[in-house]
Structures are given as structure tokens and as C-alpha cells.
N, C-alpha and C positions, 0 to 999 in steps of 0.2 A: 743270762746270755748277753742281753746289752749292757751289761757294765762291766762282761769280761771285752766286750768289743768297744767298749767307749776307754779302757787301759790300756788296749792293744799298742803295740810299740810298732807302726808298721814294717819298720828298718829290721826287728829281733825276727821280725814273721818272713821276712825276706832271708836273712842268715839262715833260718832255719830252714825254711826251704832249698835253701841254697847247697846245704850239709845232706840232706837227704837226697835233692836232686844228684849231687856227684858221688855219693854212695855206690861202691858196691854190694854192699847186705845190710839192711837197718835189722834191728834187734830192741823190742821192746818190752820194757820189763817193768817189774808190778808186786808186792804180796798184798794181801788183805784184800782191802776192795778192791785195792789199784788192781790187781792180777786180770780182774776181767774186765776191762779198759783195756790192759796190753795184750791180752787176748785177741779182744775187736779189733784192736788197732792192726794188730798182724792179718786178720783177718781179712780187713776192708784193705790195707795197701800190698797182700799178697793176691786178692781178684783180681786188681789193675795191674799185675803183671811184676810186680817190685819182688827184689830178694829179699821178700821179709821172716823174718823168725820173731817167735815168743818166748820167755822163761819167766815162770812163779815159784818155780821151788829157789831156795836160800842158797843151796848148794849149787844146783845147774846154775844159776846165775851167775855166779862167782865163776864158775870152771869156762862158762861160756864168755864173760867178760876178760876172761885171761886168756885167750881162744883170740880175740877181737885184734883186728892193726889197723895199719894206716890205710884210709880208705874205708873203714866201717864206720857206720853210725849207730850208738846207741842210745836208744830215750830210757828214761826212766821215768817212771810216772807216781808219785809219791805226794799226796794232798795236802800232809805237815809239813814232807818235807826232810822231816827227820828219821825214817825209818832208818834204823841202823842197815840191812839186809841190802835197800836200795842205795842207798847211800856211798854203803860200802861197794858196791857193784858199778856205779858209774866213777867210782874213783879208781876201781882197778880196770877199766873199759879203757878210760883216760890212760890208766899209765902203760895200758899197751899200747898205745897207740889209736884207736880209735876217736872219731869227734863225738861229742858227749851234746847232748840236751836233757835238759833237767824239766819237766812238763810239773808245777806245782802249784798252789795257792797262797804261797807264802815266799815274798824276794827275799833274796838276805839269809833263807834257810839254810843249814848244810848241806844238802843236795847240790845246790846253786853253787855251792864252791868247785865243784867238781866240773860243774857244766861248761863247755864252750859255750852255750848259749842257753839264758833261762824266759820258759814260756809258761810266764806267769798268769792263769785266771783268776777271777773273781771267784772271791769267798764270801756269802754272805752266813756265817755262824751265829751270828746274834737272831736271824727269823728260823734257820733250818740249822738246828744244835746235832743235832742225830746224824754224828759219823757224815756229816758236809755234801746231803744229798744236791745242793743247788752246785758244790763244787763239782760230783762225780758228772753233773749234766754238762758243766762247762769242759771237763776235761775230755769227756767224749765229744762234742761237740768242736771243739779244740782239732783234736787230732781228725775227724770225719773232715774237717775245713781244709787243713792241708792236705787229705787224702784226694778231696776234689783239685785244689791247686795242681798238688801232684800227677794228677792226669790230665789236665789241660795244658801240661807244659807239653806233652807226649801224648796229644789226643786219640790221633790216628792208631797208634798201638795198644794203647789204652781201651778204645772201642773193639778193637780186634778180640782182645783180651777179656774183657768183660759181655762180649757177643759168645766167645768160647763156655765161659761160664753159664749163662741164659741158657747155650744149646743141652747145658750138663743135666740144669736143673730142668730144663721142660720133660726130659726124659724121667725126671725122678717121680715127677707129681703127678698121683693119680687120676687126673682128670685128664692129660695130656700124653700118658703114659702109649699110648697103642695109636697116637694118631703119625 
């Protein structure tokens, strides 16, 4: 985590927020590991109140990226980089029109071609070999960082929003369920 923050680009962290702050629906997308990354991710900026969606299947992707215009954001989240599935899916995001982020561990990838803007973490592969568990942490940790950004641009609603949710869940859980 601090050597994805010590390569941080502060300027690309701003663009990028920038892309999702004047969004009207982000859409974040994933196969393999990446899928539940875009999962959380949809999850954590649909609490706070955002228009967010997810897709992991190859096909929804694609039909949802051809779906996308001007004024969507889509990430994709892909740790090589080169997933053909993702790849292919922010380059047809892109040609409809949507702003593209490419979330990866590697610059220069073909993902990165597609992207308006790439938010590139740290990869350490040479201590953690096994499917780039130090990258899955940075990539979550990545998007949770702009999740919090994203709500302190829009605090006030954002607390609104996230008080809605607490009132959902006290009702769910069984110790609090009958008070």
C-alpha cells in the first residue's frame, strides 16, 4: 500500500475523480479475481448514494459497455491488464462514448490504451507470485480511497445516505432486531 501511494500521480487521482464526480452512472467491471473488486466497488460507491452498477459475465459486459454514452464512467479493473474480456469492454465503453479508467498494475498495458485515465498500483510479484495478492489489496484499497474522496466531495448527502443504510442494516441484525 505505501508504494502504491508513494507512485501515486496526484494530478491522474484528481482526473479521476474528476470523471466520476460528473458522471451520471459509473460501471465497474472485472473477470477472474478482478470480478469481486468490481463487485465491492459497486457496492461501497452504490451505499454512498452514486449510480453505480457492476458486470463479470464476458457477455453482460460487452452489451452493457455498448449501452454506455456520454456522461458514463466506466472502470475496469484488470491486474495484467491484458485480459482480452476487459480490455475488450473498456474499448467498446470508449467507443460509445463513455469516460474510460483503466484501474491496473501494470502502465503501458493494453487496458491503458483504452483508458482516458490509467490508475496504476503497485505490484509486488517477485515476494507475492500467487495470482498478485499484494496487487488485489492495492486495487481494493485504491478504489475504497476514492470511494471516501467521493463522499466528501457530497458529504451532507453522502451521510444522509449512508445513515439510510445503518437504519436498513440495524433492522437486519439480530441483536437489534426488536428494539
Amino acid at each position: 500500500l505505501q508504494d502504491t501511494l508513494d507512485m501515486l500521480d496526484p494530478a491522474v487521482v484528481e482526473r479521476v475523480l474528476a470523471i466520476l464526480g460528473n458522471a451520471k452512472s459509473i460501471t465497474f467491471f472485472g473477470v477472474g479475481t478482478s470480478a469481486t473488486i468490481a463487485m465491492d466497488a459497486y457496492y461501497r460507491f452504490m451505499r454512498i448514494g452514486l449510480p453505480a452498477f457492476f458486470a463479470t459475465d464476458n457477455h453482460i459486459m460487452r452489451v452493457t459497455a455498448s449501452q454506455m454514452g456520454e456522461g458514463d464512467a466506466a472502470v475496469a479493473i484488470s491486474h495484467c491488464g491484458k485480459t482480452i474480456d476487459t480490455v475488450e469492454t473498456l474499448r467498446i465503453a470508449r467507443q460509445s462514448g463513455a469516460r474510460t479508467i483503466a484501474l491496473t498494475s501494470f502502465a503501458g498495458s493494453p487496458i491503458c490504451t483504452y483508458a482516458d485515465e490509467a490508475f496504476v498500483v503497485y505490484s509486488d510479484e517477485i515476494r507475492y507470485p500467487m495470482e498478485a495478492v499484494s496487487a488485489r489489496i492495492a486495487h481494493i484499497a485504491a478504489l475504497d480511497a476514492l470511494c471516501v474522496c467521493m463522499s466528501m466531495h457530497d458529504y451532507d448527502r453522502c451521510l444522509e445516505r449512508t445513515q439510510k443504510v445503518l437504519d436498513i442494516f440495524r433492522l437486519m441484525r439480530q441483536d437489534t432486531a426488536n428494539e
